[in-house]
CHARMM-style PDB file with segment names, atoms N, HN, CA, C and O in Angstrom:
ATOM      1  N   UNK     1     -59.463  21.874  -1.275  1.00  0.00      PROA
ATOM      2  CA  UNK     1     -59.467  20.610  -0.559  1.00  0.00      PROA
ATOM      3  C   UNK     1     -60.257  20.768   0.739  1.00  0.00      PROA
ATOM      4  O   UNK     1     -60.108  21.818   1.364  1.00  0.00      PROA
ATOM      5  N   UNK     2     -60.992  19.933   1.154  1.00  0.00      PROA
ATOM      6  HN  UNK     2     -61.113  19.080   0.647  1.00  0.00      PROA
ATOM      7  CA  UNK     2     -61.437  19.782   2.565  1.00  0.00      PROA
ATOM      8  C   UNK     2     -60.843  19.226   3.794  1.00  0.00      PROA
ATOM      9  O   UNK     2     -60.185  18.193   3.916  1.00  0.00      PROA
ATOM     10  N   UNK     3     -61.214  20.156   4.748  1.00  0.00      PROA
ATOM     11  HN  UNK     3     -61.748  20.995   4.648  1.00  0.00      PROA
ATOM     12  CA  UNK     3     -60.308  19.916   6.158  1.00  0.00      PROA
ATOM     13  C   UNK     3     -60.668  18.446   6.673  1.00  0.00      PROA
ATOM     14  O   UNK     3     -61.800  18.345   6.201  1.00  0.00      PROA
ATOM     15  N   UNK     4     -60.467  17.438   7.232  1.00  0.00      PROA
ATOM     16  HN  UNK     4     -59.547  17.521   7.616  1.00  0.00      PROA
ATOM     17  CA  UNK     4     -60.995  16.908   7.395  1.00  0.00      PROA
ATOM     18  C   UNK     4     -61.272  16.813   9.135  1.00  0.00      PROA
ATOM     19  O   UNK     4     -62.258  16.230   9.585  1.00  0.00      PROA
ATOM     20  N   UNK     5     -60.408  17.374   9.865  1.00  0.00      PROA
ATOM     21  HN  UNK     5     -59.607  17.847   9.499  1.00  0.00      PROA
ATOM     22  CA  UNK     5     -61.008  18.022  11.023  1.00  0.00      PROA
ATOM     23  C   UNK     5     -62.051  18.764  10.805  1.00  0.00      PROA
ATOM     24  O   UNK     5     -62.477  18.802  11.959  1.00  0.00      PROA
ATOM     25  N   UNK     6     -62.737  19.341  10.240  1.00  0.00      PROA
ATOM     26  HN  UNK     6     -62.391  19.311   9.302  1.00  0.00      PROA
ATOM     27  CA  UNK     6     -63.829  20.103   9.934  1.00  0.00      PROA
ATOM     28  C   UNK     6     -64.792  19.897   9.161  1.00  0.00      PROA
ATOM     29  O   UNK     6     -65.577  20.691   8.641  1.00  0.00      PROA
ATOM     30  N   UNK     7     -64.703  18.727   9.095  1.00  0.00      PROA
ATOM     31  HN  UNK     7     -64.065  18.082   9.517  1.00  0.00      PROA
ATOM     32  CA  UNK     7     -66.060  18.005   8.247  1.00  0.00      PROA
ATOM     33  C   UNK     7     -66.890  17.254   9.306  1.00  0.00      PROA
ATOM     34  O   UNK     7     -66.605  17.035  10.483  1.00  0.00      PROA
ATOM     35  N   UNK     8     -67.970  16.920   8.612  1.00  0.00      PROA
ATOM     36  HN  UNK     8     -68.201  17.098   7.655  1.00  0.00      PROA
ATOM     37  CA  UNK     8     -69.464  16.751   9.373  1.00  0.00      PROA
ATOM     38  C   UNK     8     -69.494  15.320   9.594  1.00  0.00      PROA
ATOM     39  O   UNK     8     -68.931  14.565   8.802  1.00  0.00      PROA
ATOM     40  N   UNK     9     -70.234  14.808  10.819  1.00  0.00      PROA
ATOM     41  HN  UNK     9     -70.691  15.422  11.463  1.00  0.00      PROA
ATOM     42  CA  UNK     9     -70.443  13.115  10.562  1.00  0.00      PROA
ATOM     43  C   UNK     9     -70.658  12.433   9.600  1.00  0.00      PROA
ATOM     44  O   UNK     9     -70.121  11.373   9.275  1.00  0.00      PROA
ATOM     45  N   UNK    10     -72.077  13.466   8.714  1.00  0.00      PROA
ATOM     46  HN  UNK    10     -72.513  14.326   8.978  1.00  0.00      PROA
ATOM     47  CA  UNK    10     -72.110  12.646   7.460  1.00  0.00      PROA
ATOM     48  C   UNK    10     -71.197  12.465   6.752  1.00  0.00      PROA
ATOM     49  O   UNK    10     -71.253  11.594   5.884  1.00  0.00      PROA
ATOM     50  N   UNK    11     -70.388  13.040   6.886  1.00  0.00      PROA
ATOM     51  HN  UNK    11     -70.342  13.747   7.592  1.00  0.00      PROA
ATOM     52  CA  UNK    11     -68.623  13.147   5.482  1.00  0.00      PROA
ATOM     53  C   UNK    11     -68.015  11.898   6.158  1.00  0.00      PROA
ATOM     54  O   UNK    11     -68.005  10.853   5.507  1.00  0.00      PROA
ATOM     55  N   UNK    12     -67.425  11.920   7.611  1.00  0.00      PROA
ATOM     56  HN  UNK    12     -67.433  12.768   8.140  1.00  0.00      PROA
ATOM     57  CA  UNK    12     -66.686  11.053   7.774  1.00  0.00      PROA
ATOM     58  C   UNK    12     -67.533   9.732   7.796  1.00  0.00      PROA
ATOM     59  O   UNK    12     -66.869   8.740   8.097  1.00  0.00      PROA
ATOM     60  N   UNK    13     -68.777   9.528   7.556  1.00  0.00      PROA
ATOM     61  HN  UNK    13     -69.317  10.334   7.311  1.00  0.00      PROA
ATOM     62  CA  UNK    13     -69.382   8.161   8.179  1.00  0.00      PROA
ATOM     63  C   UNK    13     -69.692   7.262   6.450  1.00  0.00      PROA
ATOM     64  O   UNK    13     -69.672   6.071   6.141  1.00  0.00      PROA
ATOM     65  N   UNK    14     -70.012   8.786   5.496  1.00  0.00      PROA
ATOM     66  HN  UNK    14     -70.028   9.754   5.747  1.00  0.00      PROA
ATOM     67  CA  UNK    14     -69.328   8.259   4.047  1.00  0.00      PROA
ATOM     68  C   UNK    14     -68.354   7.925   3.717  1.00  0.00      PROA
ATOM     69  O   UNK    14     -68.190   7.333   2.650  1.00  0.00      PROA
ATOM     70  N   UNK    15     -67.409   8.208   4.545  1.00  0.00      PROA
ATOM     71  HN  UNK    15     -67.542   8.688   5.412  1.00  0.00      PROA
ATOM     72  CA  UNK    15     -65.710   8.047   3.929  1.00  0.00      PROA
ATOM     73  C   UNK    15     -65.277   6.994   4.621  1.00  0.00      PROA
ATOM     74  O   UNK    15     -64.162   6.568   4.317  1.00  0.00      PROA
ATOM     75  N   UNK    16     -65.951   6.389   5.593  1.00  0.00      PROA
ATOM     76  HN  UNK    16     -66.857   6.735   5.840  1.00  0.00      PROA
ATOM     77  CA  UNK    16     -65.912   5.194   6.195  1.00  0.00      PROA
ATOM     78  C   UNK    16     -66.733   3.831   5.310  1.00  0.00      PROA
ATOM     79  O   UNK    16     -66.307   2.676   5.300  1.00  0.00      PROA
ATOM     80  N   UNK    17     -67.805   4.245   4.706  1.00  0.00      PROA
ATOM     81  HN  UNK    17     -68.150   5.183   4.715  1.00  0.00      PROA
ATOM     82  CA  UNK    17     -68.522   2.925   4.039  1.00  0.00      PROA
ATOM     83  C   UNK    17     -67.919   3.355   2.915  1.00  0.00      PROA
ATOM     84  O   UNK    17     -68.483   2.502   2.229  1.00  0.00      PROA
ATOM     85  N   UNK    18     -67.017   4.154   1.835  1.00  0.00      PROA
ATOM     86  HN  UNK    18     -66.559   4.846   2.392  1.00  0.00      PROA
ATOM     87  CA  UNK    18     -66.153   3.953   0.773  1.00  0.00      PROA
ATOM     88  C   UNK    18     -64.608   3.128   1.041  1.00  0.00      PROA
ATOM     89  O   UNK    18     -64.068   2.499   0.131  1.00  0.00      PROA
ATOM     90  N   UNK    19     -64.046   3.237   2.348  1.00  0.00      PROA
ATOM     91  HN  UNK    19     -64.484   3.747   3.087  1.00  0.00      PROA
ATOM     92  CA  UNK    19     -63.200   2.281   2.756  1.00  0.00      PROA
ATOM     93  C   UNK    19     -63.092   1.514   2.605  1.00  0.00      PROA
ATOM     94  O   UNK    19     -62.108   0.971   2.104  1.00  0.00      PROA
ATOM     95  N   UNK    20     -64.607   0.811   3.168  1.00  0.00      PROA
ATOM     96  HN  UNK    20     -65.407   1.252   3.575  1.00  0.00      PROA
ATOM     97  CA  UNK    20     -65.050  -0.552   3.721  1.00  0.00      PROA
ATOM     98  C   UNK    20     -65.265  -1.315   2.160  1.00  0.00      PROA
ATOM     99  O   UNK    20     -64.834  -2.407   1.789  1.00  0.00      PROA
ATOM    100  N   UNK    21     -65.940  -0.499   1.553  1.00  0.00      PROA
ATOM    101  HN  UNK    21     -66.290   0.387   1.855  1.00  0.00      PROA
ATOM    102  CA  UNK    21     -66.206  -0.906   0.640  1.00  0.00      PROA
ATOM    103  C   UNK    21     -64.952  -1.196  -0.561  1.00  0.00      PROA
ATOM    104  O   UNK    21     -64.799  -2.384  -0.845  1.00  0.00      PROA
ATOM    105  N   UNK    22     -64.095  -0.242  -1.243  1.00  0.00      PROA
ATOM    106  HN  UNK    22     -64.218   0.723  -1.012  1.00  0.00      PROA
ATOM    107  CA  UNK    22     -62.921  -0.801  -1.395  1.00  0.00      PROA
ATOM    108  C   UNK    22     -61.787  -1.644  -0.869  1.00  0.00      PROA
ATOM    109  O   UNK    22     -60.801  -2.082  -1.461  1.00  0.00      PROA
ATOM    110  N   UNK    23     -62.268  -1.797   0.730  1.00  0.00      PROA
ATOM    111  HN  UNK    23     -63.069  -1.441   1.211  1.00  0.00      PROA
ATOM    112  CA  UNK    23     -61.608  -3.085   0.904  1.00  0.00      PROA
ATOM    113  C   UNK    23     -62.041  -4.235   1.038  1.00  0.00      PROA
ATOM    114  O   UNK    23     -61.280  -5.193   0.901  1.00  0.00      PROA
ATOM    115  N   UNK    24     -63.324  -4.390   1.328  1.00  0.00      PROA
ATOM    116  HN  UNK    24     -63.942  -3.612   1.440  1.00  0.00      PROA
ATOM    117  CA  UNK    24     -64.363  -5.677   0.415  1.00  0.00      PROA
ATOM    118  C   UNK    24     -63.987  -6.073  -1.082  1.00  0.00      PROA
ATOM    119  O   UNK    24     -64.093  -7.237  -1.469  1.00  0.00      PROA
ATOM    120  N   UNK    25     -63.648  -5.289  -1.704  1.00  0.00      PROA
ATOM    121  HN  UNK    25     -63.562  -4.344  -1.389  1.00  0.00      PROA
ATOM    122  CA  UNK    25     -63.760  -5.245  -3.020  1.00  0.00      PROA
ATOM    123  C   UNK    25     -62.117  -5.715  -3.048  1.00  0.00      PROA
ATOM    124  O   UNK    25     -62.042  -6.936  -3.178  1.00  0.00      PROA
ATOM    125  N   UNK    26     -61.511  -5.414  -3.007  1.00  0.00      PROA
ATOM    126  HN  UNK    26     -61.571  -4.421  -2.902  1.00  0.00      PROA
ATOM    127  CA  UNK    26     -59.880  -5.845  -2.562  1.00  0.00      PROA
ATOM    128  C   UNK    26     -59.943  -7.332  -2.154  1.00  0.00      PROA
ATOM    129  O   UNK    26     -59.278  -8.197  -2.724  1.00  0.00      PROA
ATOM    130  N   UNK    27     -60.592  -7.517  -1.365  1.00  0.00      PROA
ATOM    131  HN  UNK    27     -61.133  -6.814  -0.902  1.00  0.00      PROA
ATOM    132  CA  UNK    27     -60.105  -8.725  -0.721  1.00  0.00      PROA
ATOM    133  C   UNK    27     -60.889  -9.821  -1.591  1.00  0.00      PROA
ATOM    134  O   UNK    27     -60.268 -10.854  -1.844  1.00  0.00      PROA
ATOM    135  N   UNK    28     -62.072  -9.700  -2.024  1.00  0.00      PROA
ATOM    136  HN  UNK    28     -62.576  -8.861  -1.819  1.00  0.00      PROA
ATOM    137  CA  UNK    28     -62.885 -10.809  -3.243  1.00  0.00      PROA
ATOM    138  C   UNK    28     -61.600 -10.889  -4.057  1.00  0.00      PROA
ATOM    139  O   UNK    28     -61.186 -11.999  -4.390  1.00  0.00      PROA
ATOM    140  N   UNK    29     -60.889  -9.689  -4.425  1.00  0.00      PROA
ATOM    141  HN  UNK    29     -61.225  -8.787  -4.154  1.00  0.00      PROA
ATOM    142  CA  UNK    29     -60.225  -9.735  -5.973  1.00  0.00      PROA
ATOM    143  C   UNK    29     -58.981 -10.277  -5.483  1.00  0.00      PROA
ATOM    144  O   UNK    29     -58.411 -11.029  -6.274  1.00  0.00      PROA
ATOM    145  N   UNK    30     -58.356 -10.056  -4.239  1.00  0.00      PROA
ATOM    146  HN  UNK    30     -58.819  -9.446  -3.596  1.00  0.00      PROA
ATOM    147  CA  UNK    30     -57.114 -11.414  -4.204  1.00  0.00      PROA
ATOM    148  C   UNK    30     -57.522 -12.553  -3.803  1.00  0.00      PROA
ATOM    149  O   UNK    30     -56.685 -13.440  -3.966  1.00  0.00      PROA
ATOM    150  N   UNK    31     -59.086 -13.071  -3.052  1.00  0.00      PROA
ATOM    151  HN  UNK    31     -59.766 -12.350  -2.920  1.00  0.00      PROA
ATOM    152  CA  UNK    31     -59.802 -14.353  -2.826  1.00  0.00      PROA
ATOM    153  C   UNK    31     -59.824 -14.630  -4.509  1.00  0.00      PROA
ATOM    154  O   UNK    31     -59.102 -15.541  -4.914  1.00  0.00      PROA
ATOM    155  N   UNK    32     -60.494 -14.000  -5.325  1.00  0.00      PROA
ATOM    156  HN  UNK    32     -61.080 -13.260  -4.996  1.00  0.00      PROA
ATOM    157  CA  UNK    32     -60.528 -14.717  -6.676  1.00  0.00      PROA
ATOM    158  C   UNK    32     -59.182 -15.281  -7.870  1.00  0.00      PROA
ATOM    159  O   UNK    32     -58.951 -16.232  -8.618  1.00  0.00      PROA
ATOM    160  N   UNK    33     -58.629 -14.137  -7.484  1.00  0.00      PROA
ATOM    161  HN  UNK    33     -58.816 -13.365  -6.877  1.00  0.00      PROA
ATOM    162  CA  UNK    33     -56.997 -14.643  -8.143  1.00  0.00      PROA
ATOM    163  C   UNK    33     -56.482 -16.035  -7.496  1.00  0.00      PROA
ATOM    164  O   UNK    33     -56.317 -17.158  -7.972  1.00  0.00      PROA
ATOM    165  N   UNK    34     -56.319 -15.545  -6.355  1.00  0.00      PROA
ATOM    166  HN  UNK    34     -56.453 -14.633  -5.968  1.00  0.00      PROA
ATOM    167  CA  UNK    34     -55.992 -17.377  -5.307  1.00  0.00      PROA
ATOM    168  C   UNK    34     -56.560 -18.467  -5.888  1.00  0.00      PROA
ATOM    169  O   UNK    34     -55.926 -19.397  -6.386  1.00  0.00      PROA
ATOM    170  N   UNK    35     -58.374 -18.318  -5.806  1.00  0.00      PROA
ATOM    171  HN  UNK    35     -58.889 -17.563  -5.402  1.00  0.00      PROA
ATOM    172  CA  UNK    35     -58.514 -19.285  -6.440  1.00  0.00      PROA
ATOM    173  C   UNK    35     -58.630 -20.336  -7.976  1.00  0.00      PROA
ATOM    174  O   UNK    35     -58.732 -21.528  -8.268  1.00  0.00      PROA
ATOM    175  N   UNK    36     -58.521 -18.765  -8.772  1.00  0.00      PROA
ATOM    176  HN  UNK    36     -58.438 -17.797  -8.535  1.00  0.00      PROA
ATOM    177  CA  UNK    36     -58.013 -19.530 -10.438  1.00  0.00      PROA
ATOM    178  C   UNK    36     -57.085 -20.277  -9.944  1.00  0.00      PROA
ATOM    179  O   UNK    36     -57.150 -21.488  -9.728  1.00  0.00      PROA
ATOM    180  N   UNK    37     -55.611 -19.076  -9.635  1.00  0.00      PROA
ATOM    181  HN  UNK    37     -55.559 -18.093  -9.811  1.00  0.00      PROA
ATOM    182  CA  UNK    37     -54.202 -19.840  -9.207  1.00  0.00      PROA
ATOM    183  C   UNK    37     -54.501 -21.437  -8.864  1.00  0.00      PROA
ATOM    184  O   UNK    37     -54.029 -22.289  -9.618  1.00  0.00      PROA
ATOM    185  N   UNK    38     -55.047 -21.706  -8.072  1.00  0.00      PROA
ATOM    186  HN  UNK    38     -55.431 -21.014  -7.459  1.00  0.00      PROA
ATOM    187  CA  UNK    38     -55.314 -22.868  -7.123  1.00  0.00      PROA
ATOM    188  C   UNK    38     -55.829 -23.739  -8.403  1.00  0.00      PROA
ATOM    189  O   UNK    38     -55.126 -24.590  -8.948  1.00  0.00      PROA
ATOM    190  N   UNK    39     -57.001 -23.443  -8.759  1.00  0.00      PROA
ATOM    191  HN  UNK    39     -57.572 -22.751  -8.316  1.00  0.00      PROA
ATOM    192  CA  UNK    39     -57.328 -24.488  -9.683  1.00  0.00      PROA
ATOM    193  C   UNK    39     -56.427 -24.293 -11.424  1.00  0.00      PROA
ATOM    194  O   UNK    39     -56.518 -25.390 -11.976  1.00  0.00      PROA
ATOM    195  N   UNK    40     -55.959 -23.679 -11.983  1.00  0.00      PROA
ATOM    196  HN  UNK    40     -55.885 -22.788 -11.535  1.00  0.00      PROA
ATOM    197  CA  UNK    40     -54.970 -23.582 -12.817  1.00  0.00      PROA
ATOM    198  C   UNK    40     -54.042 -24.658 -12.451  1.00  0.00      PROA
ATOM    199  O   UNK    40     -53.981 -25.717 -13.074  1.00  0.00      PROA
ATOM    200  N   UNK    41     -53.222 -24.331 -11.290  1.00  0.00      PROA
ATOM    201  HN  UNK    41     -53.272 -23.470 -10.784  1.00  0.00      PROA
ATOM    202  CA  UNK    41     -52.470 -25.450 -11.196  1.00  0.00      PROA
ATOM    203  C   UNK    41     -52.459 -26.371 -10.697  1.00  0.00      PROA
ATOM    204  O   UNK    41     -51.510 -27.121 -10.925  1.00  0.00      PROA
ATOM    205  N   UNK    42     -53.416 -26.750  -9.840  1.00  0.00      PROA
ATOM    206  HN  UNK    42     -54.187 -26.140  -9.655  1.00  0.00      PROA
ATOM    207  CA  UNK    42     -54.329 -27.794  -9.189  1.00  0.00      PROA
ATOM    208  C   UNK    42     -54.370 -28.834 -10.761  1.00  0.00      PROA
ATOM    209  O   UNK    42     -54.028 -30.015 -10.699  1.00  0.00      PROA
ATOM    210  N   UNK    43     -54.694 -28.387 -11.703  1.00  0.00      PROA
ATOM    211  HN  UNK    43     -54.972 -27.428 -11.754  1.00  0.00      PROA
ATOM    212  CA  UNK    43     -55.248 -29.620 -13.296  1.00  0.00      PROA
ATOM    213  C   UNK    43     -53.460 -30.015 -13.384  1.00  0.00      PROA
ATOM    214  O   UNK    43     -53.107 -31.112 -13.819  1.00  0.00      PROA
ATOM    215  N   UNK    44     -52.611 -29.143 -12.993  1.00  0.00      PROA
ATOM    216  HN  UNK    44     -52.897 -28.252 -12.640  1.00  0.00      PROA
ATOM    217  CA  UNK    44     -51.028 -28.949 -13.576  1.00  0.00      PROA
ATOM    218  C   UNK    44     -50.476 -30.838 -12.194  1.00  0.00      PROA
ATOM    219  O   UNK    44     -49.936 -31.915 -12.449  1.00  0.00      PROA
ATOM    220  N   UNK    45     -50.951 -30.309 -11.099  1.00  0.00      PROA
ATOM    221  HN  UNK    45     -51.390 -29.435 -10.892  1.00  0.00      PROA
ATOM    222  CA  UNK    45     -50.563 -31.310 -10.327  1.00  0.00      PROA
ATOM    223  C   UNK    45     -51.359 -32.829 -10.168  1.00  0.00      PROA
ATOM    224  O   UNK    45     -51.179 -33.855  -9.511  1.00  0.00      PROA
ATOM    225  N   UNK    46     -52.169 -32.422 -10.992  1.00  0.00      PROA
ATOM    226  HN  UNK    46     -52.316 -31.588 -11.526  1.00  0.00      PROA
ATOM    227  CA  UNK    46     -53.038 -33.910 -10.743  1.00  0.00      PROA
ATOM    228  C   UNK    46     -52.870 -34.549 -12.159  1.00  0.00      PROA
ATOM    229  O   UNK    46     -53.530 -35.500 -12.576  1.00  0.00      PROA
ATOM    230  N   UNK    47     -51.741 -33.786 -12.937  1.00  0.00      PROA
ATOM    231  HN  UNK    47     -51.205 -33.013 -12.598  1.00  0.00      PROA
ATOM    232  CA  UNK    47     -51.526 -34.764 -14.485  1.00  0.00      PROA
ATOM    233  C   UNK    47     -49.879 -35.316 -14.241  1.00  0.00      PROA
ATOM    234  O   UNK    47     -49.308 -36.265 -14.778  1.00  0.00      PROA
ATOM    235  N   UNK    48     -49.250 -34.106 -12.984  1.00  0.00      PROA
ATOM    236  HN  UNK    48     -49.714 -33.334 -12.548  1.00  0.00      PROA
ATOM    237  CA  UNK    48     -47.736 -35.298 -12.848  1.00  0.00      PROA
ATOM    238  C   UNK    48     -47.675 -37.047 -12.392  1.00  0.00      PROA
ATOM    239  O   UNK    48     -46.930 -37.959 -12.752  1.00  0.00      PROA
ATOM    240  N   UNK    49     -48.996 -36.974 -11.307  1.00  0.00      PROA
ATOM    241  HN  UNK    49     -49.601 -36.233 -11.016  1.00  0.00      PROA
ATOM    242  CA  UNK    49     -49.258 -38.311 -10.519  1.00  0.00      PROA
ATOM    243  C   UNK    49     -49.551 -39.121 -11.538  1.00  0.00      PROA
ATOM    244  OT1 UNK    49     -49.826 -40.303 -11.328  1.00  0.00      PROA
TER     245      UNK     49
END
């Protein structure tokens, strides 16, 4: 395993844009669930009226 006190800028400044990047990626994928949800039942509420 690697220390991570003892790793180089380049290591930590990669392990910073893999973060970023899985949490970009995180946040589209509960923005996209929300919005099926939303329109799924969005057709559900506009057939009770």
């Amino acid at each position: 395993m690697s220390d991570p006190t003892h790793e180089g800028a380049d290591f930590a400044k990669a392990r910073r844009g893999r973060n970023i990047a899985i949490a970009l990626g995180l946040v589209v994928f509960v923005i996209l669930v929300f919005v099926v949800t939303i329109v799924r039942l969005g057709a559900s509420v506009v057939d009770r009226f």
